[in-house]
N, C-alpha and C positions, 0 to 999 in steps of 0.2 A: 766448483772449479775456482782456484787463487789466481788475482790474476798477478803476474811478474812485474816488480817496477822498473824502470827503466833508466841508467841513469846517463845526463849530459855532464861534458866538462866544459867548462871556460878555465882557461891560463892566464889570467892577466898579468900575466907576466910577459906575454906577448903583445898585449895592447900598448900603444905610442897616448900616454896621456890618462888623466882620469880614469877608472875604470866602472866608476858607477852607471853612467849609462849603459853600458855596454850590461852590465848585471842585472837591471831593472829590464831591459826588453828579454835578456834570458830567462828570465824569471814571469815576465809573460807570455813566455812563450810553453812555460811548461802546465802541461797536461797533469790532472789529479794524481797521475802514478808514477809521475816521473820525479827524479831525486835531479839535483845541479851538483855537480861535484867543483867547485872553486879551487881554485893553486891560486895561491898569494904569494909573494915575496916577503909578506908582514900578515901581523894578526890582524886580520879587518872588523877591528869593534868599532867602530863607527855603524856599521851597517847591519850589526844585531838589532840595535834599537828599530830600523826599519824593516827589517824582515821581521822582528816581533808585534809592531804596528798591520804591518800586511794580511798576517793569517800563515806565516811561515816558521817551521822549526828548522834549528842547524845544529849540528854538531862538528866544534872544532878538534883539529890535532895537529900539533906543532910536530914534522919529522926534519930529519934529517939538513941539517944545510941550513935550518930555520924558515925551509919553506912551509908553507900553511896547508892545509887542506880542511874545508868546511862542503860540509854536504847539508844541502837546502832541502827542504820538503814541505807541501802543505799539513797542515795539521788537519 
């Protein structure tokens, strides 16, 4: 039996301020089979290097408006 992943989003485009913390606790907070879906207002490469350090894959995609979306995952 597969088991389904499950995915969370954060908007930080709704956050007042830095957005890193607010990433690093969603990112501990997920479970082996859950994905993080991120909305940026910008490409956040600053924070590949860290999710590459952590044990984390992403895949970015620039849409529409130049908003961001990057989906996080354990490797």
């Amino acid at each position: 039996m597969a088991t389904e992943s499950t995915e969370r989003t954060l908007d930080v485009r709704e956050i007042d301020g830095p957005p890193f913390d607010d990433i690093m606790t969603a990112l501990e907070r997920l479970e082996s089979q859950q994905r993080l879906r991120l909305i940026a207002p910008f490409e956040p490469e600053p924070l590949y290097e860290v999710l590459d350090d952590r044990g984390f894959d992403h895949q970015s995609e620039e849409r529409d408006g130049g908003i961001w979306h990057v989906v996080i995952e354990h490797t």
